[in-house]
C-alpha positions as CSV (number, residue, x, y, z in Angstrom):
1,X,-12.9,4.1,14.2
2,X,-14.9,7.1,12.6
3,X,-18.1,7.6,11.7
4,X,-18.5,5.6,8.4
5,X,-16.2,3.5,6.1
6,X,-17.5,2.7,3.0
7,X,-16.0,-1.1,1.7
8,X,-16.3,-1.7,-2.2
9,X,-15.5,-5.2,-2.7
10,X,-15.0,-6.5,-6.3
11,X,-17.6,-6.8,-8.9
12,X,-18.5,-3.0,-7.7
13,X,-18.3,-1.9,-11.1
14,X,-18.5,-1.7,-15.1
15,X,-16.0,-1.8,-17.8
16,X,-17.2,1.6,-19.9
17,X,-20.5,3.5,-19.7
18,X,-23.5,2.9,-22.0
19,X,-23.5,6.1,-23.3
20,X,-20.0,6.0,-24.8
21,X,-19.4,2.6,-25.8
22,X,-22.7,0.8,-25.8
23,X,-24.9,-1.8,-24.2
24,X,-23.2,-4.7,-25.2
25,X,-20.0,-4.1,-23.5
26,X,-22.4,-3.2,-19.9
27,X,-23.9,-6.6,-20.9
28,X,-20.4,-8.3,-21.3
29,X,-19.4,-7.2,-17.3
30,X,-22.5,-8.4,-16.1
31,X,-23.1,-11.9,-17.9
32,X,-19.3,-12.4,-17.0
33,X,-19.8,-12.3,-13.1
34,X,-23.7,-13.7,-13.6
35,X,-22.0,-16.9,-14.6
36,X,-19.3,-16.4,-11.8
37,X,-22.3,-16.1,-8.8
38,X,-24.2,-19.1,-9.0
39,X,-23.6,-19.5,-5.8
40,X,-22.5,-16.4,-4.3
41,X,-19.4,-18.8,-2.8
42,X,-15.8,-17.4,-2.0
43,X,-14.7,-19.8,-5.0
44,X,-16.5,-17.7,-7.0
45,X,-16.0,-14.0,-6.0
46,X,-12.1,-14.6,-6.0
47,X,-11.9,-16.9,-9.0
48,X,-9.8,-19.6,-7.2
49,X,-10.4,-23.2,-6.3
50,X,-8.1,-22.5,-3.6
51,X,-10.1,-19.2,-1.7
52,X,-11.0,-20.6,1.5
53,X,-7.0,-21.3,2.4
54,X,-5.5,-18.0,0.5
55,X,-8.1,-16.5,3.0
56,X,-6.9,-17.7,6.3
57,X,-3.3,-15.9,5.1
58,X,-4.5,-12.5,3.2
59,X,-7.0,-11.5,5.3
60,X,-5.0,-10.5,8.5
61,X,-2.1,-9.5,6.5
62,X,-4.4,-7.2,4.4
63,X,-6.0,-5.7,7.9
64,X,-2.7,-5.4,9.4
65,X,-1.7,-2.5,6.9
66,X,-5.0,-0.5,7.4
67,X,-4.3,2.4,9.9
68,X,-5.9,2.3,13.4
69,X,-8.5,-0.3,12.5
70,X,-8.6,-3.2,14.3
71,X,-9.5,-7.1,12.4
72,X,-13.1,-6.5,13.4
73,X,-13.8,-3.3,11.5
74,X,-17.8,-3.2,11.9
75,X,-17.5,-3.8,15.6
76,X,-15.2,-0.8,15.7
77,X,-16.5,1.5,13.0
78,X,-19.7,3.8,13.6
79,X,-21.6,2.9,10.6
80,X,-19.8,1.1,7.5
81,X,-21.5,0.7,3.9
82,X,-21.0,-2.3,1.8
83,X,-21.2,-2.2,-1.8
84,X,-21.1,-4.7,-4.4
85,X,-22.3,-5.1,-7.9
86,X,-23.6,-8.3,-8.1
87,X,-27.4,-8.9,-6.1
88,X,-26.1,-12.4,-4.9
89,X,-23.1,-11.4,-3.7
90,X,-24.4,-8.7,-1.6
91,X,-27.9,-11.0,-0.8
92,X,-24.5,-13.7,0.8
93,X,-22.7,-10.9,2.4
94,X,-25.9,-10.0,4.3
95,X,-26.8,-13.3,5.2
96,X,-23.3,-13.9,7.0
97,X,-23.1,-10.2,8.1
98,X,-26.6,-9.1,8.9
99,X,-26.2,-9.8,12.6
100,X,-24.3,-6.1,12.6
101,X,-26.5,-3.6,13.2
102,X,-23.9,-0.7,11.7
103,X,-23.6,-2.0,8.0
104,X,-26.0,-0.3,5.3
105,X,-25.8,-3.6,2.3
106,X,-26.0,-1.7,-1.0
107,X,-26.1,-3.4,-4.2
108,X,-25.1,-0.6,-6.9
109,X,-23.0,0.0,-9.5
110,X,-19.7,2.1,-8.2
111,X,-19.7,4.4,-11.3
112,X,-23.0,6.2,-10.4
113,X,-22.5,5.6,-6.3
114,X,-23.1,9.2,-4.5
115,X,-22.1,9.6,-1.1
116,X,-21.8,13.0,0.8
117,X,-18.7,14.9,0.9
118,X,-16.2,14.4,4.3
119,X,-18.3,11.2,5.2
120,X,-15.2,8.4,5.3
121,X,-12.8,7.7,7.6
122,X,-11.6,4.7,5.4
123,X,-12.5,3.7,1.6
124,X,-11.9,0.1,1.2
125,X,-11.4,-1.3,-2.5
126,X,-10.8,-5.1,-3.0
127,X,-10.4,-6.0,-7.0
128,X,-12.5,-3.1,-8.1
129,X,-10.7,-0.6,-10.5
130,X,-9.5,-3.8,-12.5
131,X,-13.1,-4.1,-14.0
132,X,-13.0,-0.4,-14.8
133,X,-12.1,1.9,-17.8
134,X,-8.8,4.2,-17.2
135,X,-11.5,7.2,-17.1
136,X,-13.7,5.4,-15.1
137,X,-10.5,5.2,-12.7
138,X,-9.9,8.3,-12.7
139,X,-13.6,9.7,-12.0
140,X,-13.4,7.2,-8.9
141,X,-10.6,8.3,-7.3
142,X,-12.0,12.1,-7.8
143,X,-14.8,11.1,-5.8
144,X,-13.5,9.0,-3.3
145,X,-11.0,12.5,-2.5
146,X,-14.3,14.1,-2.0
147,X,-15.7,11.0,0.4
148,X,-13.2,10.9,2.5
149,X,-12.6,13.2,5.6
150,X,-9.2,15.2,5.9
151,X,-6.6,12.5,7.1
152,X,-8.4,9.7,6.6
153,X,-7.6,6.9,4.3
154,X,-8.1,5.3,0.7
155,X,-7.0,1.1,0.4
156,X,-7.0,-0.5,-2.7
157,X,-5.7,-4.1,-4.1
158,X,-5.8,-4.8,-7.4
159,X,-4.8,-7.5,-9.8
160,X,-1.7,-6.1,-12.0
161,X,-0.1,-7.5,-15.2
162,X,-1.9,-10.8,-15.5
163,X,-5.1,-12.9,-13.4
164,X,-3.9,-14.6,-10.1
165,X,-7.4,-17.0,-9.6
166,X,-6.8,-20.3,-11.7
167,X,-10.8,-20.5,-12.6
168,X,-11.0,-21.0,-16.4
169,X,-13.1,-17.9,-17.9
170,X,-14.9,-18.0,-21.2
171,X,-14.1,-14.2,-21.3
172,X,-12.2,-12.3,-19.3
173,X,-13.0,-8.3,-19.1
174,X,-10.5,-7.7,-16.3
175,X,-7.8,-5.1,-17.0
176,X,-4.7,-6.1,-15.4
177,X,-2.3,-2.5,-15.2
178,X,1.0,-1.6,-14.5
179,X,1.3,-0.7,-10.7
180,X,3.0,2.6,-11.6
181,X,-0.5,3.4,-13.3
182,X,-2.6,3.1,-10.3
183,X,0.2,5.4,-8.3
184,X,-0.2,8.1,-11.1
185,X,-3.4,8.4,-10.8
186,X,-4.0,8.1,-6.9
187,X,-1.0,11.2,-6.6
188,X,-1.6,13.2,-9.3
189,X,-5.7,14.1,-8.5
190,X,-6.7,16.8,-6.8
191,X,-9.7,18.7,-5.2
192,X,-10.0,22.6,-4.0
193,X,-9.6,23.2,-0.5
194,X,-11.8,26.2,1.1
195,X,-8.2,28.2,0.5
196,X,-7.5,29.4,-2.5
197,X,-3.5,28.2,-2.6
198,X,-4.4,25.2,-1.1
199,X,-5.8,21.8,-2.5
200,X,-6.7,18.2,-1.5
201,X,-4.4,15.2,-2.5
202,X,-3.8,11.6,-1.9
203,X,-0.2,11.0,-0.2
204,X,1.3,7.3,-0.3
205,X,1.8,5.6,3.2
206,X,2.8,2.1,1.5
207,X,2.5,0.2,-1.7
208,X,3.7,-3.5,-2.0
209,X,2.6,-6.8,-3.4
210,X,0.9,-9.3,-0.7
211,X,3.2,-11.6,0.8
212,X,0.5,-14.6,1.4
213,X,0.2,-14.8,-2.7
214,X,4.3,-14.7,-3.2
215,X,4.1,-17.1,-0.9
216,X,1.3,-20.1,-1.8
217,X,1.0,-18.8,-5.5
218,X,4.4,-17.2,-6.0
219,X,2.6,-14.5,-7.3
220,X,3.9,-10.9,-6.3
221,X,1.1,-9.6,-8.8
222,X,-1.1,-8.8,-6.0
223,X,-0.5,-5.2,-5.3
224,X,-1.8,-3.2,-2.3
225,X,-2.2,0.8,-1.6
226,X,-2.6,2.9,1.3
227,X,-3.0,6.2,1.0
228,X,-3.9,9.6,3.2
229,X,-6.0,12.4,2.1
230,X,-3.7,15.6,3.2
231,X,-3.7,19.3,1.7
232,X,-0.9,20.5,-0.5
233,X,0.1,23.9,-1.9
234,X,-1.7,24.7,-5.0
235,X,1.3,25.8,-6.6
236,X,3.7,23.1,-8.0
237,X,6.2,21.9,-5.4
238,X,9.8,20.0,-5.1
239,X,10.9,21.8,-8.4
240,X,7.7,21.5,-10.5
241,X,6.5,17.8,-9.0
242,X,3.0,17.8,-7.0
243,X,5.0,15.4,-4.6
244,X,7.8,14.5,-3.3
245,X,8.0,10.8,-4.4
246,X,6.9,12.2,-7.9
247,X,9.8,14.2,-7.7
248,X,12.1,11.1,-7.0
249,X,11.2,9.1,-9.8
250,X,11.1,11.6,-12.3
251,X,14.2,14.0,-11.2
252,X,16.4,12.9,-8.5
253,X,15.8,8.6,-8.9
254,X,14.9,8.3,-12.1
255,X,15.4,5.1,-14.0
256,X,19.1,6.4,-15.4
257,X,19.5,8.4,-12.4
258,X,19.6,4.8,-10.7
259,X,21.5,2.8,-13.1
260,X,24.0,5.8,-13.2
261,X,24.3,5.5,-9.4
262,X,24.9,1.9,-9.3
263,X,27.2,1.9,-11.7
264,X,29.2,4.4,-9.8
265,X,29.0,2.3,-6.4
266,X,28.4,-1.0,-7.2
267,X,26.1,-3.4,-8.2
268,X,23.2,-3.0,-6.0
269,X,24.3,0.1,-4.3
270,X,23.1,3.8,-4.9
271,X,24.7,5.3,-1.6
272,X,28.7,6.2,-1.4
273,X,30.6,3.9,-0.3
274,X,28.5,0.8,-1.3
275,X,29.6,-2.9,-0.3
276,X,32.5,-1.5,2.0
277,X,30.5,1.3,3.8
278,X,27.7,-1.5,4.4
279,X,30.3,-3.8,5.6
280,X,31.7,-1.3,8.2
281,X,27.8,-0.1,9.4
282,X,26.5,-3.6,9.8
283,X,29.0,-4.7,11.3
284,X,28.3,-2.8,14.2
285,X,25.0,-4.0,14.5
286,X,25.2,-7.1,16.4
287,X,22.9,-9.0,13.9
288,X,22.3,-12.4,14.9
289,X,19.8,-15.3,12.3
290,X,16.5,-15.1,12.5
291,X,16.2,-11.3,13.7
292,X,14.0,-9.2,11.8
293,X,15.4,-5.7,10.4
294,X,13.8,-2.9,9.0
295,X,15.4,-0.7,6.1
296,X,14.3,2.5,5.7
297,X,15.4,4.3,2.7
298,X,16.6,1.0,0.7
299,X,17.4,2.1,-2.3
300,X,18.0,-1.3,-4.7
301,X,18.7,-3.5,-1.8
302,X,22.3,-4.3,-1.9
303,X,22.7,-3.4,2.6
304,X,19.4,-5.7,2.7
305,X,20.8,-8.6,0.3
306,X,24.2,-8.3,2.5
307,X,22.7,-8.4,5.8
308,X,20.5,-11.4,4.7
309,X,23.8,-13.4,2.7
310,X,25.9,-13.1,5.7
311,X,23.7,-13.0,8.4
312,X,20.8,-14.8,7.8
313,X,18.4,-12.1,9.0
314,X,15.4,-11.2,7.3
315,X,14.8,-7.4,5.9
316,X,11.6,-5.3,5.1
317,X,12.9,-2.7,3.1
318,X,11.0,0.0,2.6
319,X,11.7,3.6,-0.1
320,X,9.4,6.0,-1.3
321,X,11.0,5.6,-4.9
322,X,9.0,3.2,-6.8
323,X,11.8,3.0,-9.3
324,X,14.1,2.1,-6.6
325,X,11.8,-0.5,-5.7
326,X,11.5,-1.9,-9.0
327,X,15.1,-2.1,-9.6
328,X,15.6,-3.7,-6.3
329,X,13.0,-6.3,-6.6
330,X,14.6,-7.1,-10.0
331,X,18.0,-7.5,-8.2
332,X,16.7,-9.5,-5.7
333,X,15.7,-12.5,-8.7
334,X,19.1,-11.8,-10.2
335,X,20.7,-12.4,-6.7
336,X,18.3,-15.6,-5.9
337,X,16.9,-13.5,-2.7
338,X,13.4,-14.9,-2.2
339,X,10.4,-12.5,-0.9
340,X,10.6,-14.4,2.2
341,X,14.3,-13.2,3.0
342,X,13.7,-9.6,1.7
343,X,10.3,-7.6,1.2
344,X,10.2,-4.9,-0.6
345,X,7.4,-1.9,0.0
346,X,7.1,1.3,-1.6
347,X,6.2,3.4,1.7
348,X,7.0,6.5,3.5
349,X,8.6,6.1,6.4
350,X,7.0,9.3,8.2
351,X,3.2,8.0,8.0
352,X,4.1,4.0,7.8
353,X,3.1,2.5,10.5
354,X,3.9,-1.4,12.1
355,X,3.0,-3.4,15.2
356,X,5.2,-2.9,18.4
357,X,8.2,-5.4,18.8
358,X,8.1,-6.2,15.4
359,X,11.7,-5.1,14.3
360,X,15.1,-6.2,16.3
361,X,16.8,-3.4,13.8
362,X,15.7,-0.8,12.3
363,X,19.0,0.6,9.7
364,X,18.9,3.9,7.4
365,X,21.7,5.2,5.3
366,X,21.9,8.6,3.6
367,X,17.7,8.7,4.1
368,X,17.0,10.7,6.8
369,X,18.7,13.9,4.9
370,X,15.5,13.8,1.7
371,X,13.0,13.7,4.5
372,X,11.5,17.2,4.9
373,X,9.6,16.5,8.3
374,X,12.2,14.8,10.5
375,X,10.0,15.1,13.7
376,X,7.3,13.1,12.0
377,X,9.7,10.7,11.6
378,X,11.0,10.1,15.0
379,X,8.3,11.5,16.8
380,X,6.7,8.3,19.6
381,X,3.2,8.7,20.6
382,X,2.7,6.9,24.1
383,X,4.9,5.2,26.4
384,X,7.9,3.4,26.0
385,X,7.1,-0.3,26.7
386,X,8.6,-1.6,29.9
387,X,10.9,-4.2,27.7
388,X,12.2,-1.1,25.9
389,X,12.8,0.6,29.0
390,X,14.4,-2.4,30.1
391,X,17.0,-2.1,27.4
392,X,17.7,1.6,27.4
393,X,18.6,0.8,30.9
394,X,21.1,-2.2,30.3
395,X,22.7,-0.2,27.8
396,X,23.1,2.7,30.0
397,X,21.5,5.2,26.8
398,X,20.1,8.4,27.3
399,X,17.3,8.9,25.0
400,X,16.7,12.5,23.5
401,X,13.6,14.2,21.3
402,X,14.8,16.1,18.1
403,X,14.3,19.1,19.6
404,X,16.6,18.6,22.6
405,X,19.2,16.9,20.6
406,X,19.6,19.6,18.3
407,X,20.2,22.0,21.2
408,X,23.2,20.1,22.4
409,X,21.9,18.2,25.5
């Protein structure tokens, strides 16, 4: 891991500053987690009777979509910085943490934090912009562009539409957001590059809701973000959009764009063809119940729902449309597909990345075409594993790189 990650964990924050709105709303934020760390216990930072067991489940799940980093970050990590609003929070988190000589405890508020510029490798955010105002938001995510190193990373999970923890609240300052808010303004900031035409910009890698809360709560409120720092032309791109998924939901995928398409194909389908094209493609795929496939350019899930009706598989089905998402998520309810069979994720399939041997499929239909960087795409960084090699064997294939394909080898 790189040289430091800085870790903002809840309570890291303030609702609007003093000199706008007044001390008695800075006093509201701060009485409201005074009373909620008494005891500095995990009870108390996640609101929930129930923390110690969501725990055991969102922890590794929540590490397992963080980029190169391994469950023990500070062993791994050159220096990290922990930040938290609240004294006994931070005072607990030092007492269980101390023994690591590479984390720097900070008890600050995030709104005036000051780190140097090009210092992260990772900024970690866990229930943080939820206790801040929309322009407090904003003036975060500027910074953290400026924190963090070109090609690292910025995670952050957040509470949307409505409180998850079930610990009654004699006020509750939280602002619980639409999703799509938080993507606007991760995408649309940007800072100047040392070229003129050039500029700094968070890119999504994924974007879904936390399977261990669908799962014990049956709350798919819980929203996660990854997202890379990478430069971008100045100048508007993809036919005025600053990004390519921008340009998908507003142009090619909007909302009626969708609903146009589906009524055209099918309900659930947005590609040519639908049901009877998926029937003839699947069909060839051997599935068997129980397998695990991954689907990369799902649209609103109708090749996912199929493969799961009639083949009792489960699907991870991934689009860099959020609408598409949205609509497919609402599709799966209407269709009485649980989360379990079918999990949806906003991601780009060029900079996602999963664990080895995780997928017995991987399908994509009429995806591969909207993806500018194809090599990115199919591109394998190390060896094959001998199991894989095993297989290509059996099956007497002859594996080619983009480049060579394209020639005609």
């Amino acid at each position: 891991m790189g040289d430091i990650g800085a870790f903002m964990q809840g309570h890291s924050s303030r609702t609007q500053s003093e000199a706008d709105y007044g001390k008695g709303v800075r006093e509201v934020m701060t009485d409201f987690w005074r009373e909620h760390s008494q005891e500095a216990s995990l009870e108390e930072m996640m609101l929930d009777s129930n923390a110690q067991e969501l725990t055991k489940h969102e922890l590794p799940e929540i590490l397992s979509y963080l980029p190169r980093f391994t469950a023990k970050l500070a062993a791994t990590a050159k220096h990290v910085t922990a930040i938290d609003f609240m004294e006994k929070f931070i005072n607990k988190n030092q007492e269980t943490n101390g023994h690591i000589p590479n984390i720097d405890f900070r008890c600050e508020d995030v709104t005036k934090l000051r780190l140097e510029n090009n210092s992260c490798d990772l900024v970690f955010s866990n229930w943080l912009m939820m206790y801040l105002e929309d322009e407090e938001v904003h003036s975060l995510i500027n910074k953290e562009l400026s924190w963090i190193r070109e090609g690292g990373y910025l995670f952050a999970r957040e509470s949307c539409f409505g409180q998850s923890g079930n610990k009654k609240r004699s006020v509750n300052p939280t602002k619980y957001r639409d999703p799509s808010l938080y993507m606007a303004m991760f995408t649309m900031i940007t800072i100047p590059t040392e070229n003129e035409d050039e500029v700094f910009g968070f890119e999504l890698v994924l974007s879904r809701s936390l399977t261990s809360y669908i799962k014990m709560k049956h709350n798919p409120n819980q929203v996660v973000w990854l997202l890379q720092k990478l430069r971008r032309k100045a100048s508007t791109i993809n036919n005025g959009y600053k990004t390519f998924q921008e340009f998908l939901d507003n142009q090619q995928y909007s909302l009626n764009g969708i609903l146009r398409y589906e009524k055209i194909f099918g309900r659930t389908f947005v590609s040519t063809g639908g049901i009877d094209t998926t029937k003839d493609f699947v069909s060839r795929l051997d599935l068997q119940p129980g397998q695990v496939v991954l689907d990369i350019g799902c649209g609103i899930g109708g090749s996912a729902f199929y493969m799961v009706k009639e083949f009792g598989v489960k699907v991870v089905a991934i689009d860099l449309s959020a609408n598409m998402i949205n609509i497919g998520m609402d599709r799966a309810r209407e269709m009485d597909i649980n989360e379990d069979e079918v999990q949806f994720e906003i991601a780009d399939a060029t900079k996602r990345e999963y664990e080895p041997n995780t997928f017995d499929v991987i399908y994509s239909r009429d995806t591969i075409l909207h993806i500018p960087d194809k090599l990115a795409l199919f591109k394998h960084d190390g060896d094959h594993s001998d199991q894989f090699k095993d297989y290509v064997k059996q099956r007497g294939y002859n594996l080619l790189s983009p480049a060579r394909y394209g020639k005609g080898e």
